[in-house]
N, C-alpha and C positions, 0 to 999 in steps of 0.2 A: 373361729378360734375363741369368742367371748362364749358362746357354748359350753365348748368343753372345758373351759376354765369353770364356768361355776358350777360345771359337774362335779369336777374334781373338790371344788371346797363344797360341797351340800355333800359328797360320799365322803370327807372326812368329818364335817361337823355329825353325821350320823354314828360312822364308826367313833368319835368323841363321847358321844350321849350313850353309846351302849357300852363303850368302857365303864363311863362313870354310872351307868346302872347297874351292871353285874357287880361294882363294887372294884371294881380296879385300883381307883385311885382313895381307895378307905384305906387308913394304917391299921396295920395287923400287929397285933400286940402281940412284942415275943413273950412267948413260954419257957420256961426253961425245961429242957426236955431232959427229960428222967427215961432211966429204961425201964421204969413201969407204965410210960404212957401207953394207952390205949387207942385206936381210930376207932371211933362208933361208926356202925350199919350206916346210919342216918347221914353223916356227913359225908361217909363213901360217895354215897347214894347222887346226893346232892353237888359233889365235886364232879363226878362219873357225867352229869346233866350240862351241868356246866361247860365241861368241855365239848358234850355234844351241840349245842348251842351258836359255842362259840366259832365250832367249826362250819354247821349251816350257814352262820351269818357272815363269815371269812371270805368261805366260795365262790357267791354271787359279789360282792365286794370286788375280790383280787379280778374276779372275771370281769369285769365291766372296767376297773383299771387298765387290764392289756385291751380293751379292744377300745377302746381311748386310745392309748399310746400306738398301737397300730395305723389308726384311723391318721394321728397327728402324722405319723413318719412315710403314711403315705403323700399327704398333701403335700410336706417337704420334698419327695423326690420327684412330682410333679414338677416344682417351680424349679427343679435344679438346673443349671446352665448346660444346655449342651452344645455340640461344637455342630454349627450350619455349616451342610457340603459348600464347597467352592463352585462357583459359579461353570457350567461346561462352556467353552471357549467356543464363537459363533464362528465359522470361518465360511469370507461371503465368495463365491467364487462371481469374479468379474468376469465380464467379455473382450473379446480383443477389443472394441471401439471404446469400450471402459477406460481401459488399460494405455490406448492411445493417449486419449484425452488426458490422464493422468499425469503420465510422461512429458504432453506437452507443456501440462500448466508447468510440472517443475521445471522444464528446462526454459522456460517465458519468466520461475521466478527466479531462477539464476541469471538469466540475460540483466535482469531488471536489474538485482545485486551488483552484478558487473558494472552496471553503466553505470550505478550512483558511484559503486570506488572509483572511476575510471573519472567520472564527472567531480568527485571531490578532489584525488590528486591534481586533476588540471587547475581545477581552485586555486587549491594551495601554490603550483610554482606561478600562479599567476600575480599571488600575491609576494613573490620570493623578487628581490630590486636583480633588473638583468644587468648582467655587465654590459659594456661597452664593447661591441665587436671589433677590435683593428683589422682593417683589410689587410687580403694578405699583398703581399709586394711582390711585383710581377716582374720577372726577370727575363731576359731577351738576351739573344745573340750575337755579339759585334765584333767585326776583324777592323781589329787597331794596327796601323801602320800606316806606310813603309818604314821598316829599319832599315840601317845598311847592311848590318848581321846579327847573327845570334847572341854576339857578346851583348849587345844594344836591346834588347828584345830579355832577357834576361833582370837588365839594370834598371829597364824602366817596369818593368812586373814588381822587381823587389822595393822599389822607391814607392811606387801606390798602393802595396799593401795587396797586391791582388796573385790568385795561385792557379793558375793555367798550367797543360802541356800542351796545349793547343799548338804548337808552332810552326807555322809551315813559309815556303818561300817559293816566289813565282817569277819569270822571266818578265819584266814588263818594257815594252819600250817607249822611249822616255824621249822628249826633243834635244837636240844635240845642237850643232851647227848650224851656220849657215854657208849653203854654197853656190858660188856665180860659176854658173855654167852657157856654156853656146849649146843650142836646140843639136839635136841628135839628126844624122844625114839620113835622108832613104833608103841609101846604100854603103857599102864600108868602102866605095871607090870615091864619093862623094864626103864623107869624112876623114879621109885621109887629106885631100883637096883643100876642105875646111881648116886643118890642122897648119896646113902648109903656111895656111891667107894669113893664121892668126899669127904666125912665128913672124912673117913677112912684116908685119903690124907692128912688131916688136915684142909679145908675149911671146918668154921665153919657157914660163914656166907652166905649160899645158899639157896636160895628158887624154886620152880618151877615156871615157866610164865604160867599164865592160860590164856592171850588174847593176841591179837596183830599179828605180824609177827614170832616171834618164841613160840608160842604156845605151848607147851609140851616141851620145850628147860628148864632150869636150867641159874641159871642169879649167876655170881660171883663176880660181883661188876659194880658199875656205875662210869665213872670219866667225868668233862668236859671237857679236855684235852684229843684231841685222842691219844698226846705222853705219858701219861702216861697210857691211856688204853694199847698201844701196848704196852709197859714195863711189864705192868702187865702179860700181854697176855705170853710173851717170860719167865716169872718165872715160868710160868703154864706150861709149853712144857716143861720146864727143871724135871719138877716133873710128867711127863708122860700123864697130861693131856690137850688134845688138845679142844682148846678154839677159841669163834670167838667176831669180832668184832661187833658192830652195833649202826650205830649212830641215837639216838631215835628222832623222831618228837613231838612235840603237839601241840595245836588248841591254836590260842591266839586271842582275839578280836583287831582288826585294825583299823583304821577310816581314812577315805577319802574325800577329797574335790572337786568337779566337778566343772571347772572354765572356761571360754572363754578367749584367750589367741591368740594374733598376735606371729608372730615367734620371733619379736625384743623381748619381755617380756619373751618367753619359753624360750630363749637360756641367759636372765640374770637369770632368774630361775632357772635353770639348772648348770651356773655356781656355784651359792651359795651351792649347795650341795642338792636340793632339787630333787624326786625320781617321773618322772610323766610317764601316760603311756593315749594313748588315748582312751577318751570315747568308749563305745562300739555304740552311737547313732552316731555317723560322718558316 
């Protein structure tokens, strides 16, 4: 490039020096022109040269400027920028045991992700204050009773707060009496006999038992008090007849209430004077 520059200034300092030799830059003194002026042969002549001159020394000149400028506008479109292809895309084709392996590392680096969240949540509620667990209260089955009826079995649910339909009633038999009887004969010839002995005795008021546990036995009286059945019993022995005790049962209907009950409730229950026994479903 520093070349062609001082080309360029050495072909104008040339073209400079032949202007101002041919006379270029002299002042031409005007004339005032008349229309009797004349051109002389000679200065035709001389004009006619000049321009031949001028022209030889133009040509090689202008020529050497374009191939200057040429030469310049080539280098320039060397350096010009141009656009590099894009790179072609390698595509690597794997093998299936490639392809295994692949697979496995990522589902080993998901396991692994998993296990750290899985391992930081447990952190966290480890660090979270746990409540206090209350056990839960364990509840059981219990038939509360005897009532004497339903109206009773009703009044005592509403008085302790508690809501059942459980209510059911059972025939239970319960101790009753007591009775002085004479032993039962081996035969009904032999008890009628015996019957006669005791009337003769003076017991008037004897009858024979037709059912029950002494069956063919002879009954001399009932008392509720066993102390006075044995008093009686020991007057009879004094008068040569020997007599027994027996204290009689019967069937009385009962009623019962089947209720769900923690142990704190069965044992305030229980103090009150109330009679309970467990279900038979527990």
């Amino acid at each position: 490039m520093k070349a062609f520059f001082y080309l360029l200034c050495l072909l104008n300092l040339g073209f400079l020096f032949w202007q101002f030799h041919t006379g270029k830059f002299n002042p031409i003194a005007s004339k005032p022109i008349t229309q009797s002026s004349i051109l002389l042969v000679s200065e035709s002549a001389r004009a006619q040269r000049g321009a031949v001159i001028s022209g030889v020394i133009d040509q090689p000149i202008n020529h050497l400027q374009q191939q200057a400028t040429d030469r310049y506008l080539d280098k320039v479109h060397q350096v010009e920028w141009q656009m590099k292809p894009l790179p072609t895309p390698v595509v690597v084709q794997l093998e299936k045991p490639q392809i295994a392996k692949l697979t496995e590392a990522k589902s080993s680096a998901e396991k692994s992700s998993d296990s750290k969240k899985l391992a930081l949540q447990s952190s966290e509620k480890s660090k979270e204050i746990e409540k206090p667990v209350t056990p839960a209260v364990q509840r059981k089955c219990y038939d509360i009773g005897p009532f004497s009826d339903q109206i009773v079995v009703k009044k005592w649910l509403a008085s302790n707060g508690i809501i059942s339909n459980q209510i059911f009633q059972t025939e239970v038999a319960t101790p009753s009496d007591f009775q002085v009887y004479y032993p039962a004969a081996k035969s009904s010839e032999q008890a009628r006999n015996n019957k006669l002995m005791l009337i003769d005795k003076g017991l008037q008021d004897v009858w024979l038992i037709s059912a029950g546990e002494n069956k063919g036995g002879i009954s001399l009286g009932v008392f509720k008090e066993k102390q006075r059945a044995t008093v009686f019993k020991a007057q009879l022995a004094a008068r040569g007849i020997q007599a027994e005790i027996l204290q009689r049962k019967r069937t009385q209907t009962q009623w019962f209430v089947s209720v769900m009950l923690d142990k704190a409730s069965l044992k305030k229950l229980e103090a009150a004077g109330n009679a309970w026994s467990v279900c038979s479903v527990n």
